[in-house]
N, C-alpha and C positions, 0 to 999 in steps of 0.2 A: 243427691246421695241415695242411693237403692243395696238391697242387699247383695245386687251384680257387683259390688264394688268387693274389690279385694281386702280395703282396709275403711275401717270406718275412721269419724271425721278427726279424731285425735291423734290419727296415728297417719294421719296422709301422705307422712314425709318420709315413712318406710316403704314410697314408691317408690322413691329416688334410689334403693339400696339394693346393691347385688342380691339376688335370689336363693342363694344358698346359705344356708344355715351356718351361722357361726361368722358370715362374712360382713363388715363392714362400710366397706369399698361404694362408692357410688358407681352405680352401672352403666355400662359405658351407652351411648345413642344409638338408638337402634336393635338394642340388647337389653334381654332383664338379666344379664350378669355382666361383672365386672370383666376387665379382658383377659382375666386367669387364664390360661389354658384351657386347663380343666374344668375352671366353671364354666368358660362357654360350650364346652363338649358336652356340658348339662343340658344347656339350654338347645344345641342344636340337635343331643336326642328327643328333648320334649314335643319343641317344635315341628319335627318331623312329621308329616303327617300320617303315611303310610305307618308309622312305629307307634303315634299318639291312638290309632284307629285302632292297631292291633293290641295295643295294652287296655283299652276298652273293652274289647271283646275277651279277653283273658280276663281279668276281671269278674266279669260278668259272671263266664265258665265257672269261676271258683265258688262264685256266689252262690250260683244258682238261680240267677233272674232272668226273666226272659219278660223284655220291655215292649208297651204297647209302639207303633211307630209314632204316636204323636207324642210322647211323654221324650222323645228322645228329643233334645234342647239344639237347635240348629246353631250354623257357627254366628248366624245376624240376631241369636238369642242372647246367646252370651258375651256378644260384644268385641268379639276376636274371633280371626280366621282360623284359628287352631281349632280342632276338632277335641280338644282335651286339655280344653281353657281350663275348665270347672272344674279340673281332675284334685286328685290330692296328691300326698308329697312325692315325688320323683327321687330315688333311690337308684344308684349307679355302683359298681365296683368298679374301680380304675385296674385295668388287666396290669399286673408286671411283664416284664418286655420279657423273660426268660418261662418256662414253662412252669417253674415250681412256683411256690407262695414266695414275696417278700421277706425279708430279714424282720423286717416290724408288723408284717402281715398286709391281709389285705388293706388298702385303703377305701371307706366307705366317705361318699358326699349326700348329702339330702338337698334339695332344692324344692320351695315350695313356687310355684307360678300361678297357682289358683286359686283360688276360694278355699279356707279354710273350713270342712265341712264335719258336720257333726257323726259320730259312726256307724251305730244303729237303733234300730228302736227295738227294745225287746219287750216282748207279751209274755204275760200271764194267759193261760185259756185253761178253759175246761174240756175234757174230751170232744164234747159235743158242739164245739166251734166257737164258746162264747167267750170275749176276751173280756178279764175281769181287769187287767190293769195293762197300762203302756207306762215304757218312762223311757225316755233319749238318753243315750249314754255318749260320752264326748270320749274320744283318745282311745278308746280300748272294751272290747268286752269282757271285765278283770273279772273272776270267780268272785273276788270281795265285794264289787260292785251289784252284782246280778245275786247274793248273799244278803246286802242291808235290802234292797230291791224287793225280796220276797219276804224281807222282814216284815218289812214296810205293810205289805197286802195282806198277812197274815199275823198283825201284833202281837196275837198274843196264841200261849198252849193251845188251847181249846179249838183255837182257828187255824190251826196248824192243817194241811191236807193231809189224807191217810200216805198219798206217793206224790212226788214231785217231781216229774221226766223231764228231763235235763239233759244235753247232747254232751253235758261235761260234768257229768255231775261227780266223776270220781273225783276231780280237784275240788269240785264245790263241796263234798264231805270231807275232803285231809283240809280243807279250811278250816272247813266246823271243828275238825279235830284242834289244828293247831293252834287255833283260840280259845280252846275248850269252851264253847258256847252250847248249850244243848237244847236248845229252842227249836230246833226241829229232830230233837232225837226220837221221837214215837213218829215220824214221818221215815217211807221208804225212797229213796234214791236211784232208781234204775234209769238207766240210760237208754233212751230208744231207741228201736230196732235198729233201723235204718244207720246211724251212728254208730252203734254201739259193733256193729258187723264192718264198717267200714272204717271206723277212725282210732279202733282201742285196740289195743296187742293182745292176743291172749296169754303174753306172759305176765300182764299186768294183774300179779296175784291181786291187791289192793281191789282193783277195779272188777275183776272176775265177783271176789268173794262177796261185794257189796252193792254193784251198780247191773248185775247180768238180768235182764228181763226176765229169763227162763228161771232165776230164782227166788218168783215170786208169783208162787202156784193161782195166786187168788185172780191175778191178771190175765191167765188161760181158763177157755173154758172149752170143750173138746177137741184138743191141739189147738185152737187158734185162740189170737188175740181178743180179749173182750173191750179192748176200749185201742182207739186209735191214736199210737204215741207219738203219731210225727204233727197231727195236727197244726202245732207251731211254725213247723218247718215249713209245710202246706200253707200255711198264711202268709209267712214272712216270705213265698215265692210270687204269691198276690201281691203283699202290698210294695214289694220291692220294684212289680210293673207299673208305679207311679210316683217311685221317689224321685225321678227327675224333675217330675212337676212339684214334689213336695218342698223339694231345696228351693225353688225359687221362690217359696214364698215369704211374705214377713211371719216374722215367730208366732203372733196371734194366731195368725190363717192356718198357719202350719200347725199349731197344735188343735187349735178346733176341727181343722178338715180330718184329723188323723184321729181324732176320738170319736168321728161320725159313727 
C-alpha cells in the first residue's frame, strides 16, 4: 500500500463502488462506474484521453503553472494508462435534449477516479522573498481559513504587519468585519497589483474603498511601487513547477521537502 493507491487500507472496498458521488452501486467490470447511463458517460469522458490531456493543460492555464518536463508524472508512474489518473474530481453537466434549461434545471454529477488531492499550500512572505510561514489547505482556499492561517503567524497585536497583500483580501476584511474580530484592524489590506487590475470590478465600492493599492500613499514612492506585491504569486508559479513531484510523496517527505 503506497500513497498511489486511491484508498487507504480501511476503506479498500470503496474500490468495488461506482465512482460518482452519491452512488452506491457496485461498478460494473471493466468500468469504475456502475452501468448508469450517465455514470458511464462520466467515465468515458475521463478516460478519454485527448479530453483527460486537454483538461490538464486548462488547468494548468488557470493556475498559472508552467511544469518542469520531469515533474510531469508518466502514465507507468501512476499506475494507469490514463493521462489524468491523478486528476481530481470530474464534474459534467448532463445537456437537456431541448435548447433551454430543464424544468428542475440543470443536472450536475461529480465522479472522483483519482487520488484525492490536497489543494494548495499557501505562503506567508515578506516582500523581499522570504517565506515566513506554509500551511496545506485541503477542500478550498476559504477567506476563514487563510484568516485563522495568518492568525496563527501573527498571534498577537504587536505582531500584526503594518499591510497584508492578499489577491482577496476584500472578502478576507467583510470576514473580519462579519465576525467583528479586530486583530488585524491597525493592519492595511490592499490587493495586489496584478489582481487587483484583473480579478475586482471597479464597481466594487467595498473593495475600491478598502483594498485599492493606489490608496495607500506609503507603498508608492515616485509613481512607482516600493515593495513587490505579487511576490507570493511569483513563488506559488515556482513551487507549483514541482507539485507533481510533491504529491507523490509520503506526508513526512512532503512536508520536509516543501519547508526546505
Amino acid at each position: 500500500m503506497t500513497n498511489r493507491h486511491q484508498f487507504c487500507p480501511d476503506h479498500q472496498d470503496l474500490n468495488q463502488q461506482c465512482a460518482v458521488d452519491g452512488c452506491d452501486e457496485v461498478h460494473t467490470s471493466g468500468f469504475r462506474t456502475c452501468s448508469n447511463a450517465d455514470h458511464r458517460a462520466l467515465g468515458d469522458a475521463y478516460f478519454k484521453p485527448e479530453k483527460a490531456l486537454f483538461q490538464l493543460r486548462a488547468r494548468l492555464k488557470r493556475a498559472g503553472i508552467t511544469l518542469p518536463l520531469d515533474s510531469v508524472p508518466s502514465p507507468s508512474d501512476s499506475g494507469s494508462s490514463n493521462p489524468n489518473s491523478a486528476d481530481e474530481d470530474l464534474e459534467v453537466i448532463l445537456d437537456s435534449e431541448c435548447d433551454g434549461k430543464p424544468e428542475n434545471g440543470n443536472r450536475h454529477l461529480r465522479a472522483r477516479f483519482g487520488q484525492r488531492r490536497t489543494h494548495n499550500e499557501q505562503l506567508i512572505m515578506r516582500p523581499c522573498g522570504v517565506i515566513l510561514a506554509r500551511a496545506t489547505f485541503f477542500g478550498s482556499e476559504a477567506v476563514s481559513a487563510v484568516y485563522e492561517f495568518a492568525k496563527t503567524v501573527f498571534p498577537t497585536a504587536a505582531s500584526t504587519p503594518e499591510y497584508f497583500v492578499f489577491d482577496n483580501n476584500c472578502k478576507l476584511r467583510a470576514h473580519q468585519d462579519a465576525i467583528g474580530d479586530d486583530h488585524f484592524a491597525a493592519t492595511g489590506m490592499p490587493v495586489d497589483v496584478f489582481h487587483f487590475n484583473s480579478k475586482h470590478k471597479e464597481i466594487d465600492t467595498y473593495c475600491q474603498q478598502h483594498c485599492n493599492s493606489a490608496a495607500f500613499p506609503e507603498l508608492i514612492s515616485g509613481g512607482k511601487w516600493r515593495f513587490n506585491t505579487s511576490i507570493c504569486e511569483q513563488t506559488n508559479v515556482w513551487l507549483g513547477g514541482y507539485q507533481a513531484i510533491l504529491w507523490d510523496m509520503p506526508v513526512h517527505q512532503y512536508n520536509f521537502i516543501s519547508m526546505r
